[in-house]
N, C-alpha and C positions, 0 to 999 in steps of 0.2 A: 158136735155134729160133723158127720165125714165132708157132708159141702164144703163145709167153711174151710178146709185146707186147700180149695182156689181161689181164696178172696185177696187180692193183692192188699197189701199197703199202702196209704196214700202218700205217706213222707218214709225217709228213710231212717230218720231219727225221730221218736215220738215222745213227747215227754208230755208233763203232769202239767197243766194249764188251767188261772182261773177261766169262766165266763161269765159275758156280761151280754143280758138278753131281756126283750121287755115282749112276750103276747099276750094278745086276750085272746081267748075263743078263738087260735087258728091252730088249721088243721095239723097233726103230730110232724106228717113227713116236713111239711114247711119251716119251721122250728126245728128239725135236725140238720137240715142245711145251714141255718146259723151256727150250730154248733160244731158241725163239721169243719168249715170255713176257720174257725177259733182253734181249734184243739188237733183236727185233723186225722182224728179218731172215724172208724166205720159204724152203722148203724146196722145189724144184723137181725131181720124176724123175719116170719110168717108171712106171706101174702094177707091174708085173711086180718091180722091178730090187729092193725090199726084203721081197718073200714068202718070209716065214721065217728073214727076217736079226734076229738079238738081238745087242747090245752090252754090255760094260761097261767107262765111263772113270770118274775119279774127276780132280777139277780144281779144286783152290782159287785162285779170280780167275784164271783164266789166259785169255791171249788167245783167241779164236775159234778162228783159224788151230790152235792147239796142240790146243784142245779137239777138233775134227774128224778134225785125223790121227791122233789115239789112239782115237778111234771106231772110223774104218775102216781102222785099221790090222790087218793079216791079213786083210782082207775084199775080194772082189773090185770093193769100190766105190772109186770118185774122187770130188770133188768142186773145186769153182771156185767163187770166190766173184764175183759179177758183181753191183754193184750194191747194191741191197736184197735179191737172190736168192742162197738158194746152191743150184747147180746138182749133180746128183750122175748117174754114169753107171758102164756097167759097165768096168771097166779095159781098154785095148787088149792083147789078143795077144798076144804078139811071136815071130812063123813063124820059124824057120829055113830059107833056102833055099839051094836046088840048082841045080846045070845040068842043065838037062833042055831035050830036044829040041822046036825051033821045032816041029814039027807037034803036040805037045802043049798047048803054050801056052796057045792055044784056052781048052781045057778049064776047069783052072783059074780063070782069066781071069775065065770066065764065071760059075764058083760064088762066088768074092768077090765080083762083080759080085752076085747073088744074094742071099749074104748080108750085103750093104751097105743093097741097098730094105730086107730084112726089119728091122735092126738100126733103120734111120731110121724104119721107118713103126712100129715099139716105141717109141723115143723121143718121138714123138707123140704116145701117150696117155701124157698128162702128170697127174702128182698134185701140188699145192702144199699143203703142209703149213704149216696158217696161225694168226694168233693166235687162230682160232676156231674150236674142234675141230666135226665132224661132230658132227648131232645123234644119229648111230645109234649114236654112241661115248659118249654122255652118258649122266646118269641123270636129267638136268634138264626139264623142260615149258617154255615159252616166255621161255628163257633168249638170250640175243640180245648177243653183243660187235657194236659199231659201230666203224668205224676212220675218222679223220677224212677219208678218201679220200671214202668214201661218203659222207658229211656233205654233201662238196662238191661231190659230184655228184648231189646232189637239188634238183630246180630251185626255187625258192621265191619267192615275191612281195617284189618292188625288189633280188632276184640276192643279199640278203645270205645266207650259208651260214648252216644254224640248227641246231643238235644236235637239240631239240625238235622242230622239223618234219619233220628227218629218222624220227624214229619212228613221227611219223604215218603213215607207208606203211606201216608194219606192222599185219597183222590182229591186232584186240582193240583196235587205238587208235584215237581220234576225238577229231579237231582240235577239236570244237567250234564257234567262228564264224571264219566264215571269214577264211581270212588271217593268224589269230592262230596264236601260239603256245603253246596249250592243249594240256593232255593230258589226255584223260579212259577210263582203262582197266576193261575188264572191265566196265561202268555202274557205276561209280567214281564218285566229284566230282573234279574238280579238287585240292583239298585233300588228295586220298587219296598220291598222290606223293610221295614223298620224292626231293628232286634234292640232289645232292651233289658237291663240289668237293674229289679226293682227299681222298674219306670222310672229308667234313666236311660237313655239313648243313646247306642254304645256305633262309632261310623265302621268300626273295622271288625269281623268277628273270624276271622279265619286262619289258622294259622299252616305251614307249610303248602302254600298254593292253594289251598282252598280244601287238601286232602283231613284237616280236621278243626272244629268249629272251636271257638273262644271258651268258653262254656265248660265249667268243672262238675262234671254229671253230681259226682260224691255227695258235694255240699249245696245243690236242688231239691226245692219243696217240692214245686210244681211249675208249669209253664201255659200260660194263656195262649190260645194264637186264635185269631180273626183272619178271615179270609173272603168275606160277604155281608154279613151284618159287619157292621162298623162301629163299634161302641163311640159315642160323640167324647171322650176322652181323646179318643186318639185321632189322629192328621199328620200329615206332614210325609207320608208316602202312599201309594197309588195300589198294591197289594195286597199286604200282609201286613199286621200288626203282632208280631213276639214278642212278651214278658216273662222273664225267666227270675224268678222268685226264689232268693235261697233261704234254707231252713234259719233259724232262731236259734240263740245260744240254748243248751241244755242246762236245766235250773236244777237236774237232782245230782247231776256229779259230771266228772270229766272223763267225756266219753268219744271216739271219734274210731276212724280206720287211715288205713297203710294199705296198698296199693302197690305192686310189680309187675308189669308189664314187659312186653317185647320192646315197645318202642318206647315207654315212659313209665312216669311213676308217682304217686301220689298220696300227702299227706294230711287228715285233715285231721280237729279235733276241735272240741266244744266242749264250756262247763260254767258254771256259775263265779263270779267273783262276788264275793259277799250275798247277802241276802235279795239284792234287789237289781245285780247284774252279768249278765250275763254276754260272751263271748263266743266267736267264731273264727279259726283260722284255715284255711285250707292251699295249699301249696300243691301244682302240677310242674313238670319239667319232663321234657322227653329227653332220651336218649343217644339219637340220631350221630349227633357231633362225637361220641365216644362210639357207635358200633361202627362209623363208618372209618377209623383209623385203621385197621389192617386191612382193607380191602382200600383205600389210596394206597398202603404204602406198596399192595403186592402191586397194584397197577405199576403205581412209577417202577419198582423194580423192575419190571417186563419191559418198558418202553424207553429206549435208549434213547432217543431225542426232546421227548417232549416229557415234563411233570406237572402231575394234576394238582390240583387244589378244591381241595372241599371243607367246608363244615357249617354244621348246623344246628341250631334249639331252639326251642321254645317255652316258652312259661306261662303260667295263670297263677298269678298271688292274690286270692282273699281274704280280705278282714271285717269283721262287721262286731261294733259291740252296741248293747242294748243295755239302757237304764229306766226301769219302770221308777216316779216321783211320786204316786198315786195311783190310786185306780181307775183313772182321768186319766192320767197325764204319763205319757211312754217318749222318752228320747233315742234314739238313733245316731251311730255314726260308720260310715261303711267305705270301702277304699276298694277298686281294683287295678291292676296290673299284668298288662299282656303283654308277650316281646318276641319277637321274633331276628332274630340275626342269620345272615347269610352270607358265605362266603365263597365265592367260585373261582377259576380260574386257572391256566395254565403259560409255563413257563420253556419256552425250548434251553435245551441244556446245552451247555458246552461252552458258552461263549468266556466264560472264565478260565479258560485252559488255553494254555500258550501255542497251541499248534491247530486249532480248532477258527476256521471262517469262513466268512460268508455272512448273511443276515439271520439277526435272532428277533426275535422279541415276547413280551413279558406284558400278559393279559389280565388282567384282576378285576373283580366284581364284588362288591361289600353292598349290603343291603341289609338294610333295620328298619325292624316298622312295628309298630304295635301302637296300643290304649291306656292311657289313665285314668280312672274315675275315681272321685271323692265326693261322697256326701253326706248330711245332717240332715236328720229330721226329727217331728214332733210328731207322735197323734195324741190328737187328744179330745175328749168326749165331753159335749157339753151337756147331754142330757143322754135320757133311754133313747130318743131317736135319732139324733145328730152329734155325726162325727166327724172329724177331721186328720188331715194328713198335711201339715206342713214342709214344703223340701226344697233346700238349697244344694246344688252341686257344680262341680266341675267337671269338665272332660276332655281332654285330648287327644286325636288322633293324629299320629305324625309318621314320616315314612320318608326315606333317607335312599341315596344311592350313589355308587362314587363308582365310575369307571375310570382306572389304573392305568393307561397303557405305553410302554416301552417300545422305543424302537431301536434297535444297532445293526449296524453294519459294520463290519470288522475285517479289516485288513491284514496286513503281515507289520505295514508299520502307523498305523492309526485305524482309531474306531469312530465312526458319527454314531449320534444317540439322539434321540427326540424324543420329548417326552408329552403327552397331551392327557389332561387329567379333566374327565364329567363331572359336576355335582350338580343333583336335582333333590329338590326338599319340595317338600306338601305336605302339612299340615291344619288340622284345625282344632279352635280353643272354643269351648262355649262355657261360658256362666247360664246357668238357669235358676231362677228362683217359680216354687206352683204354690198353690195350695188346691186342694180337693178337698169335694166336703160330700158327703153322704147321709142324705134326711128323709127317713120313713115316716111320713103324716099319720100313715095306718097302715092295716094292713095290706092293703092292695097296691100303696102306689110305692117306689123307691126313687127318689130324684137325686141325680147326682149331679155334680156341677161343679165348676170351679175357675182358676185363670192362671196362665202362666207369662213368661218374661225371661225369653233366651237371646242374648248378649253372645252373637258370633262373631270366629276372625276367622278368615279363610288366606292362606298361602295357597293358591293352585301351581304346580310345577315350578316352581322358581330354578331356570337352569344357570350354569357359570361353566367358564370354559378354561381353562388355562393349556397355552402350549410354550414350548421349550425346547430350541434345539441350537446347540452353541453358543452365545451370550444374547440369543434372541427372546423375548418372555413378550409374549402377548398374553393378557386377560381380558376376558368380556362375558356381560351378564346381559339374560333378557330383559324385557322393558316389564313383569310381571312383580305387581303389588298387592301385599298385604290388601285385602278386604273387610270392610270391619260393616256387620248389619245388624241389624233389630228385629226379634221376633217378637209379636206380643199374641196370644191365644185365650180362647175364652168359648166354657161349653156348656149344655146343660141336658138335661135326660130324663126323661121320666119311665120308667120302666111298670107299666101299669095292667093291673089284675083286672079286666072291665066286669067277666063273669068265669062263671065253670068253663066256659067254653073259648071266649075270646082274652086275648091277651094284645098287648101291643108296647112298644117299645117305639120311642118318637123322641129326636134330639136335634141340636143344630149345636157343630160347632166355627166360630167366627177366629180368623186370623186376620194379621197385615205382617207384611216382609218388607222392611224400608231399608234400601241400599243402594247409595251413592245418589242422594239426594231424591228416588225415586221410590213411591213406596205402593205395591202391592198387595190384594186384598183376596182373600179367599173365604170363600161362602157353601157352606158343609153342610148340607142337611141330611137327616138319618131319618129313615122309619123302618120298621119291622111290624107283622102283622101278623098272629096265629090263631085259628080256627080249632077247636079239640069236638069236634063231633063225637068221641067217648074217650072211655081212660087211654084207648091203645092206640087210635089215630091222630095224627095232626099235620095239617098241611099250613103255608107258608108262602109270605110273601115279601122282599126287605128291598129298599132301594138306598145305596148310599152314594154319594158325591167326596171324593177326597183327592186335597191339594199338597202339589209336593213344592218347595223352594228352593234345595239342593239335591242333586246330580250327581253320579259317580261314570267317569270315561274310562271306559276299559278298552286297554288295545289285545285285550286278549278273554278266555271263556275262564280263565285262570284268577285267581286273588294274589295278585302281585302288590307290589309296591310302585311301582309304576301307574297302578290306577290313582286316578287324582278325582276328588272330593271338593266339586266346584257351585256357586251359590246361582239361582238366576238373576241376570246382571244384564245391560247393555238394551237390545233389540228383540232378547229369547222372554216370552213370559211363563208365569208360572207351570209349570205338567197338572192336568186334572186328570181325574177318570170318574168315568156317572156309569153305575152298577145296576140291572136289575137281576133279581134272583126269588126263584121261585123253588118251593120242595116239598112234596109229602114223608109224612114219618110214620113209621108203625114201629110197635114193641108187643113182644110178647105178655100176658099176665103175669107171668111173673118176672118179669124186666130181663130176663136172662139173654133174651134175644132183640135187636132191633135192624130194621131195614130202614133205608133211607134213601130220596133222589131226588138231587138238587139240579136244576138247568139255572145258567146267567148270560146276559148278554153285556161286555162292558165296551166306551168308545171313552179311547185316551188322546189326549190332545197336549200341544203344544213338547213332544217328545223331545228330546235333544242326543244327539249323537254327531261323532265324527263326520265329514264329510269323504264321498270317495276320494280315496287318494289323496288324504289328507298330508302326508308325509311328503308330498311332493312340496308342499308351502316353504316359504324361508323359514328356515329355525330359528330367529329370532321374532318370528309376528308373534302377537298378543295368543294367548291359548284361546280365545275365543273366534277368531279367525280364521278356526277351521273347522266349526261346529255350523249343524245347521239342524232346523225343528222340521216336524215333520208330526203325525197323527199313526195311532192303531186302534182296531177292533181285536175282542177277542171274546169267544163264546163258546158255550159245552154243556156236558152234562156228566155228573156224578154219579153214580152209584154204588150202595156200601152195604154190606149185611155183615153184623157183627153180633159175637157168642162173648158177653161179660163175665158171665159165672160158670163155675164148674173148676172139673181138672184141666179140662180142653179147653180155652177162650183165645179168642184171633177174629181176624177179620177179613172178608175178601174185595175189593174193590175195584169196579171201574171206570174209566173215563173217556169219554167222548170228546176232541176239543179242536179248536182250528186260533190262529192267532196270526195275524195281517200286518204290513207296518207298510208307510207311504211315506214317502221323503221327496221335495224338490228336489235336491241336490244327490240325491242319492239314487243308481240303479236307473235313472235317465228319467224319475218322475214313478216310474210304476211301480204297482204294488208289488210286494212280497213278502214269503213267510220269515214268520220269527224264527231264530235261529231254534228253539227249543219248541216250534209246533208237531209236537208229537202227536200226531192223530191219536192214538189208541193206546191206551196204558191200562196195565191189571197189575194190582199186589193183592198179594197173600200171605195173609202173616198168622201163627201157631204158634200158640204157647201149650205146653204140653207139663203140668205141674206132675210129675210120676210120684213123687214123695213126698215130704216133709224138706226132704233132704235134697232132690234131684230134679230138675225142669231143664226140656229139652226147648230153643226157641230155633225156628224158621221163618225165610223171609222169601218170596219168590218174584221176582218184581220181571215182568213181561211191555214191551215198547217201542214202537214204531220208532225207527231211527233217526237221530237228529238234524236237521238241514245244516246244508253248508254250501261254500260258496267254493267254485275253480276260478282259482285266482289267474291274471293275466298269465299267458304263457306264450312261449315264443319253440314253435316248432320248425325243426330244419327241412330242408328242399319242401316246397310249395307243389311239387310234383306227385301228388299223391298217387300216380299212376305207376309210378316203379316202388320198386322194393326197395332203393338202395336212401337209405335217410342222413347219408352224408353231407347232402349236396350244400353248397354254402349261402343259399336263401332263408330266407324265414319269413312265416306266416303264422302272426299273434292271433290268439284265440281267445275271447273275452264270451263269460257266460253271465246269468244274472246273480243278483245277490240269494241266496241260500237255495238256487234253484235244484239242487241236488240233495238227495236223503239217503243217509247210511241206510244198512241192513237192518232189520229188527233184532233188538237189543234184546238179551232177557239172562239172568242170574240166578242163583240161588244161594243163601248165607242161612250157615248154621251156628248154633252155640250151644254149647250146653254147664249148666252152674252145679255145681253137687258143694254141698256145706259142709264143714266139720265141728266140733267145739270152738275153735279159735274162727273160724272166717269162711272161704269159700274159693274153691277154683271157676275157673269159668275159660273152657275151651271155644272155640271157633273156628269156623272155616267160611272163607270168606271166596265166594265160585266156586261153590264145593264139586258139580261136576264139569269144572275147568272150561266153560264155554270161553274162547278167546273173543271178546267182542269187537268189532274194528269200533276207533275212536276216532278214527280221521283218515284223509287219502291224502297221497304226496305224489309226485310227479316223480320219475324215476327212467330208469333206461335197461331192455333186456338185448342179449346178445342173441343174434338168429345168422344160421347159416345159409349162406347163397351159392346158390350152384347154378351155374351155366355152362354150356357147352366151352369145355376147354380150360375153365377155370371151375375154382373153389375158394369163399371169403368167409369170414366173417364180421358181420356189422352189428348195428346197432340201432334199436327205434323207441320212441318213446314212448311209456307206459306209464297209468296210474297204478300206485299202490294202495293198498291196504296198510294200516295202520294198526298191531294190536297190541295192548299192552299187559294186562293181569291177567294171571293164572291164578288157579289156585293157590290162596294164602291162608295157610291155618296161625292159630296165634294160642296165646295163653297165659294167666297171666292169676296172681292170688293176691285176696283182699283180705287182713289182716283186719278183725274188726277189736274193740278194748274198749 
């Protein structure tokens, strides 16, 4: 059917999977989500062709094929499996015929004729039954499955695919600055996120300043994200909940792709080891460090006094291999690896040459930061209704940073030199041992439940100092200690079918956080509530409560290494946030279309952030010493109309929202906005499938400009009555915290993929019609001329700038698939 060539993929590699599934008497579509979920295959038919069809198979590990003929076995359906699709139809016929007279012929003839259009133009309205249930079928609020299809066809700045940026197109989230891979939900921080690597929780996901996310698109099944409902599994930040889920070894042969890029480049590959295991590897590494060597070395050429120093990389190492023991019983073992290295710095020339003095000196910046994770696990199935996931891992986040610096002075007959050298480490290690268990009593109810037990160490900033000048050596280090706490978690869920019409999802999940002899308790309740007044509407209602226990201090909007990843300790208690969210939902008959509008109101408490002017403190106080809690509110409204099927499928969305923060210690006591309260936000995103071969995607993202703050300044002569800004007074100008808003922001990114036998190009242009956005204001000085009777000058007055940084950037880059 010509539809089906806009039906996306849900994985990127699909391969031949048993399942294992137990109904009675429930309805078809219901029983294709279990199998979806397992195999990850599409379900393709008719509107019409399963109204009022109920099944029941029962299948320990058995093949697809086996599982589907016992479905619709006695049923007037067929199905064909084609691809990633399975296709299902109503069974042909089969007429008995007769001799009957040519002048009748005719007749007949023409009613098959008849009813052949009616039978094709049914088959038309098509329903695809997907990893992602309707939301009019849910009990959930701005619950969102991602499949790496869509990943990769959201265009992004230098063409790399980005989990992260992909979600920025969804209303409630804001990128933050531009270009980067930030997420800031609901007037959230940054920090409020929880991102996770097959639910494991990963503290740093960013890699060159935040401009591209952890995350190797390639080797992505799918990705969950929570933004309102709350599934009682998850806790531990105030936000958003990210699980990014990557594919399974391929069990029919050794299959994978290759990847080149502008700025990086990527390897992955998948295949069976023996009969009953299988393997994943995938390898990213950018560029950067090798394109950026001829453009230092023209610099230094040019510049006779000073030489630059730069270099740069990054990496993403995947591994994950799988050993199924049974039809029970599946083992796991999985490893990641993220790295970041950086190197700045510059060097004045000359002072090695015998006729050359005066003062030099020699600036250097080394910076490494990245992630480890390792983990085991089991699932294993103790019956048709109850399963399990056992999981042990490891993970650390660490982040390193050494300022170099040189000083000389140099004479005709001696040189002084001093030498002072920074090191600041931050660091964290967690053990965590869960387990999860998932039990269907029947068919209406699903309870999920489980407990977990994470063993944290926290280094926040640990700084040291060493200086050096003549046979003088001073070292010193701050008073900052290793932290060592206990997390213990515990949750449960019932996800329950009441009737046709109501549905409801209700959980609580319980924590304690005990550190340094003080131990913390946090108290999570969940519910969600949905109404289906018919198959096409459904309205909504969810309240959730979630506690967070550690904090990330950012002295900038940026993902440096210099953010430090700190537990709550001392006098600050836990960060909560208490959520309501309300939404109605529509879909069209035949699912192709859905509209949706979500309002929340959320109040966050016990916040933690720097105090003003916190740099003014002694560099050796405790890092807590210069923090102070404070509260926010933040509330909005959603709205989304999206096109699933066809050639054409995209979305348009938008958002209404305001976001408050109140600090003692901060802005003199009164409130103000969050840095990323952008009133008004609109995306637009198109995917435009033209062929087999060719899909063009679009992304238009329109938004009220980001707040910011005019930081103290010191303007010359106090005399604002003359022109002349010489004068040698000064008068300091202090404004509030973010009480200023850039320009309205807005871009456009394009890409386009076209296929060959071997793989696939994939162009982009990233500001395609080159809007310059301003990204920030800097204080600055313009020259004006003055004329007066008798004379003629030139002076000088202070002015803010404008800030802008990206033009249009096309990219391109080819995927070698085998």
């Amino acid at each position: 059917m010509s539809l089906l060539i806009g039906v996306f993929c849900c994985v990127s590699v699909v391969v031949a999977q048993n399942v294992t599934i137990h109904a009675v008497n429930q309805p078809a579509a219901t029983v294709f989500r279990s199998i979806v979920e397992q195999t990850g295959k599409n379900f393709v038919y008719s509107s019409e062709l399963l109204k009022d069809v109920r099944v029941t198979v029962k299948a320990k590990n058995k093949p697809l094929s086996y599982v589907l003929s016992e479905m619709f076995s006695g049923t007037p359906i067929e199905y064909k499996i084609k691809g990633n699709n399975i296709v299902l139809k109503r069974r042909k016929k089969v007429v008995k015929t007769e001799k009957i007279k040519p002048s009748v012929v005719s007749a007949p003839v023409t009613k098959v004729y008849e009813s052949s259009i009616k039978s094709t133009m049914l088959d038309e309205v098509v329903v695809v039954s997907r990893l992602e249930a309707p939301q009019v079928e849910t009990a959930e609020i701005g619950a969102k499955k991602v499949t790496a299809e869509e990943v990769r066809n959201t265009p992004v700045l230098f063409g790399e695919a980005d989990v992260i940026k992909a979600l920025q197109t969804q209303p409630g989230v804001t990128e933050g600055t531009e270009g980067m891979a930030g997420m800031y939900v609901h007037g959230g921080n940054a920090d409020e996120n929880l991102y996770m690597l097959d639910n494991v929780p990963l503290y740093q996901v960013n890699h060159f300043a935040g401009l591209f996310s952890a995350f190797n698109t390639d080797i992505i099944r799918y990705i969950d994200f929570f933004k309102s409902s709350i599934p009682a599994k998850y806790d531990g930040r105030l936000s958003s909940f990210m699980d990014v889920r990557l594919q399974n070894g391929n069990r029919e042969g050794h299959h994978g792709s290759a990847r080149l890029g502008l700025t990086s480049g990527a390897f992955n590959i998948s295949g069976p080891i023996g009969k009953k295991t299988t393997y994943l590897v995938g390898l990213r590494r950018s560029w950067f460090d090798v394109l950026t060597i001829p453009f230092v070395a023209i610099a230094n050429s040019q510049n006779e006094d000073e030489k630059l120093r730069f270099n740069y990389y990054f990496m993403d190492f995947n591994a994950r291999v799988q050993h199924r023991f049974s039809p029970k019983a599946t083992a796991f073992v999985s490893f990641y690896f993220g790295d970041d290295k950086l190197k700045t710095g510059t060097e004045d020339k000359g002072y090695d040459k015998p006729n050359y003095f005066g003062s030099f000196s020699d600036d250097r910046f080394d910076m490494h930061w990245g992630n480890i994770l390792a983990q085991a696990g089991l699932n294993y199935r103790f019956n048709d209704n109850l399963s399990s996931e056992f999981t042990a891992a490891y993970t650390r986040f660490f982040s390193g940073m050494k300022h170099d610096y040189i000083s000389r002075d140099k004479s005709s007959d001696h040189m002084d030199e001093s030498h002072t050298v920074l090191n600041t480490d931050n660091n964290i290690n967690d053990w965590i041992f869960r387990g999860d268990f998932d039990w269907s009593p029947n068919g209406n109810n699903r309870v999920r439940f489980g407990a977990g037990y994470t063993r944290h160490s926290f280094l926040p900033a640990r700084t040291s100092r060493l200086y050096e000048v003549g046979t003088t050596h001073l070292s010193t280090r701050d008073s900052t200690w290793a932290y060592g706490a206990n997390e213990v978690n515990a949750y449960i869920e019932d996800d329950w079918k009441i009737s046709d019409k109501f549905r409801m999802n209700a959980g609580f999940h319980g924590s304690l956080f005990n550190i340094e002899g003080k131990t913390n308790f946090g108290w999570s309740p969940r519910l969600s509530l949905s109404y289906r007044p018919d198959e096409d509407w459904a309205v909504k209602f969810a309240y959730a409560r979630t506690t967070q226990y550690v904090h990330q201090l950012n002295q900038s909007y940026l993902a440096l290494p210099t953010d430090q990843w700190i537990p709550i300790s001392g006098k600050f208690k836990p960060e909560t946030a208490d959520k309501i969210s309300v939404g109605g939902y529509w879909q069209s008959p035949d699912k192709t279309y859905s509209i949706s509008v979500e309002g929340y109101y959320k109040w966050i408490d016990n916040l933690v952030e720097y105090k003003d002017e916190y740099y003014l403190r002694p560099p050796l106080d405790l890092w807590n010493a210069q923090l102070c809690s404070g509260k926010g509110i933040a509330k909005g409204v959603d709205f989304k109309i999206e096109k699933v099927f066809g050639k054409v499928t995209g979305h348009i969305s938008y958002s209404l929202a305001w976001a408050d923060r109140t600090f003692a210690d901060k802005n003199g006591g009164r409130t103000f906005p969050a840095k990323f309260d952008n009133r008004h936000t609109i995306n637009i995103m198109v995917n435009w499938k033209i062929s087999d071969k060719v899909q063009i995607n679009a992304s238009w993202v329109w938004h009220s400009g980001n707040r910011f703050t005019l930081l103290n300044q010191v303007w010359d002569d106090p005399d604002f009555e003359t022109t002349d800004w010489s004068g040698a007074g000064e008068s300091p100008l202090r404004t509030g915290i973010n009480s200023y808003k850039l320009p309205f922001y807005h871009r456009l990114d394009l890409s386009c993929t076209v296929k060959n036998k071997r793989g696939y190009w994939t162009f982009g242009l990233y500001n395609a019609y080159c809007h310059m956005n301003t990204v920030a204001v800097k204080r600055g000085t313009q020259d004006i001329a003055v004329s007066k009777p008798g004379e003629y000058y030139i002076t000088s007055e202070p002015v803010f700038k404008r800030v802008k940084l990206l033009p249009v950037i096309p990219s391109i880059s080819y995927t070698w698939l085998f």
